[in-house]
N, C-alpha and C positions, 0 to 999 in steps of 0.2 A: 570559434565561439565558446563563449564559456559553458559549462555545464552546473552552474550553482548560479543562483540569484539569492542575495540578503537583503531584510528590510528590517529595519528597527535600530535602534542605540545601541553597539556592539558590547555597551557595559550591562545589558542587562541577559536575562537568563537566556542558554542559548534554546531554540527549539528547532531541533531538525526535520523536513517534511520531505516523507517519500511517497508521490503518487505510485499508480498503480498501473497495469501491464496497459499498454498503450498509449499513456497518459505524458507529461512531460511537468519541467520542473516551475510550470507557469499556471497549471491548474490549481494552484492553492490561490489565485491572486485575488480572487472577491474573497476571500477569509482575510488577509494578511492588514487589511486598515486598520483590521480590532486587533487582531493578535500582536503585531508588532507593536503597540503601545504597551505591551506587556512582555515579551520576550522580544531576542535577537532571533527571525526567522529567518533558515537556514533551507531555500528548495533545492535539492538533488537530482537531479537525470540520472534516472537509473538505468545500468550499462545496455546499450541498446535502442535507446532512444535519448528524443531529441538530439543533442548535443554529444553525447556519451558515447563512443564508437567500442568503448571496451567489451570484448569479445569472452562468455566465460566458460568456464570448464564444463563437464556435466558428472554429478549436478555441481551447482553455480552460488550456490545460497552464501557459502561460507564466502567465496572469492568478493561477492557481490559486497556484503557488510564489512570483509579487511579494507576493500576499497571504500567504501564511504565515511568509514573511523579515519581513516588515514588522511583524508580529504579535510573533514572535521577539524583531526586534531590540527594538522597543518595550518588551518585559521587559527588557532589559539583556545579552542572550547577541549578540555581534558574532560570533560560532563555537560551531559546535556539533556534532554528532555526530550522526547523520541514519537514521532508520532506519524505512521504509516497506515497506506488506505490500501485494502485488497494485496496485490504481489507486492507492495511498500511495505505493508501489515508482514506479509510473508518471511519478508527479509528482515526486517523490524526485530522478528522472532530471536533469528540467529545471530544479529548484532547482541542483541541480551544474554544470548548463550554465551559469545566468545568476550565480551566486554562488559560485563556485568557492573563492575564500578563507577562505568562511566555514563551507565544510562540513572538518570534522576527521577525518569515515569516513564512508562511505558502506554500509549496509547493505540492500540487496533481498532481502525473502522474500517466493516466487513471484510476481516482479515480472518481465514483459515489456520486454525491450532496445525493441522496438520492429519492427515490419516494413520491410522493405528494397525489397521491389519493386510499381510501383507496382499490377502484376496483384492484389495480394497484400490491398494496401490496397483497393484498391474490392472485394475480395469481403470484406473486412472490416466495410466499412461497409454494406452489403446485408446482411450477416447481424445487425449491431447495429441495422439498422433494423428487421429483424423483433422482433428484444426492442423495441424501443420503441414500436413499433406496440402490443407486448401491455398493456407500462407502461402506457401511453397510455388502454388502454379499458378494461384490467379488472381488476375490485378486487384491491390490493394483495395480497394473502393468495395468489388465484389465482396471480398471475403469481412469488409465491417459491413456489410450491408447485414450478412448472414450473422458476423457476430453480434452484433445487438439486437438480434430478435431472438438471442436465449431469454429463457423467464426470468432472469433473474432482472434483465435491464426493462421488464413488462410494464415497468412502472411510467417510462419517459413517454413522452407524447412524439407525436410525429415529427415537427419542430426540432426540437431537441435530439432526437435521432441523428435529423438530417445534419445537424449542427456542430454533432459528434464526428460522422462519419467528415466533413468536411476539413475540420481540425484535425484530425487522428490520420488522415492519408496526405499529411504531409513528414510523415515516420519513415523509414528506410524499410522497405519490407523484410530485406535478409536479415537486418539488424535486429529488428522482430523477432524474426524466425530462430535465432541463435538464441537469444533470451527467452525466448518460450518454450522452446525445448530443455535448454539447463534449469529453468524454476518450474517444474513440472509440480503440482501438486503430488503425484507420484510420488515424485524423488525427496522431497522435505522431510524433515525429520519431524516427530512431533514434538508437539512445541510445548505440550505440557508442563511434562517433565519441568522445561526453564520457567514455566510461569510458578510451578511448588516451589520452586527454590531463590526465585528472584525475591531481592530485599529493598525494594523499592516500587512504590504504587503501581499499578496496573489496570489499567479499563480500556473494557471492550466497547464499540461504540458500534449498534448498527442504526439501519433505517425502520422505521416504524410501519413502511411497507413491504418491509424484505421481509418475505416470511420465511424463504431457506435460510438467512443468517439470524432470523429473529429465534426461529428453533432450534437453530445450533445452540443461540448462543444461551435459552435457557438451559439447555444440558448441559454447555460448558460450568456454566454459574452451580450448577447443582453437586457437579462434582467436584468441580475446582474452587467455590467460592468466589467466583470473579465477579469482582465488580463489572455489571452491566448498565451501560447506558443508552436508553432508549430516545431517538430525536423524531419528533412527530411529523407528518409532509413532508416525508420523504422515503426514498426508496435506497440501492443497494449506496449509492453516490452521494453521501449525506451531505461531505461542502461542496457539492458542485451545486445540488437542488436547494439547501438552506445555508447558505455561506454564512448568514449572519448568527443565524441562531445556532451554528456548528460551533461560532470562533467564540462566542459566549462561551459555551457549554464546557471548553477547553480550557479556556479562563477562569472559570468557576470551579472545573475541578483541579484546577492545578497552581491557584494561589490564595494564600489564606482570605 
């Protein structure tokens, strides 16, 4: 099976989309009827899911972005337009670090810069080892039952839970478990540093009811100047809960 899906007129700009840890390269598909009238979209299964069986080092970030530039360039896009959700955001980061040229914007929805101290990071990686521990032994279904009752998905109704967990347990769970331990919040670099020195636009995108990315991301804006963008009704998963008014909002900031 393949691991990319394209939608749009391949002559126009390209935009590449990488969901996030669990997710696969069909969760952009309610955005993509507006976006593709404007860009060439480009969805990625990142290694580990869906499609993707690619297995990565630890950590994994850099291996993760040579392989989706490379995939990229292979279609014909030498520049693109880059736009990643949560661990997509993550990676997103490092494509920009190692490929600076050929990213044209850069877009993070509820996507972590990265931790800064190293106290910070090993209690990062002790708490990601407890999720992986769970991955690890017990059936798929359990361990999303557990993962989406963190506060940060507080926002979805029961529905929508249910909806998740039903989609998302048809993922490889070892396949999981190898990508989740090499993209460890932990193990990331911070991602600052590249957004001071990147030379091409940048915007942060979260939910208007994410309050842990909505405080990040006013501290990030304060010291980095980052353009923040804030989308109303909704929480940490901005296109899954407003697909329409996400693929505007991308539209609007990223063509004259």
């Amino acid at each position: 099976m393949p691991i990319i899906n394209r939608f749009g007129d391949t002559n126009l700009p390209a935009l590449v989309l990488l969901h996030g840890f669990l997710g696969s390269k069909e969760d952009w598909q309610a955005s993509l009827q507006i976006l593709s009238q404007h860009f060439h979209c480009i969805c990625i299964d990142l290694p580990g899911h869906g499609d993707n069986q690619l297995e990565l080092p630890t950590p994994g970030f850099e291996t993760a972005a040579q392989s989706i530039v490379d995939k990229v360039i292979q279609l014909g896009y030498s520049q693109f337009h880059l736009l990643g959700y949560s661990l997509g955001g993550r990676i997103a980061l490092h494509i920009a670090k190692l490929y600076p040229k050929a990213v044209l914007s850069l877009l993070l929805e509820s996507a972590h810069l990265g931790l800064t101290s190293s106290r910070d990071k090993q209690a990062r990686l002790k708490h990601d080892q407890k999720w992986a521990d769970k991955l690890a032994v017990e059936p798929i279904r359990d361990f999303l039952e557990q993962w989406y009752q963190q506060p940060v998905f507080a926002n979805l109704t029961t529905d929508a839970r249910k909806n998740l967990i039903a989609i998302r347990s048809k993922n490889n769970p070892q396949a999981l478990l190898h990508c989740f331990k090499s993209t460890s919040l932990g193990l990331q670099q911070n991602g600052e540093k590249v957004l001071k020195q990147l030379h091409c636009p940048a915007y942060l995108l979260v939910g208007e009811q994410d309050s842990k990315f909505s405080q990040l991301a006013q501290q990030w804006q304060q010291k980095l100047q980052l353009n923040t963008v804030t989308i109303s009704h909704c929480g940490h998963n901005i296109h899954k809960a407003q697909p329409k008014m996400f693929a505007a909002r991308i539209i609007q900031l990223l063509t004259p």
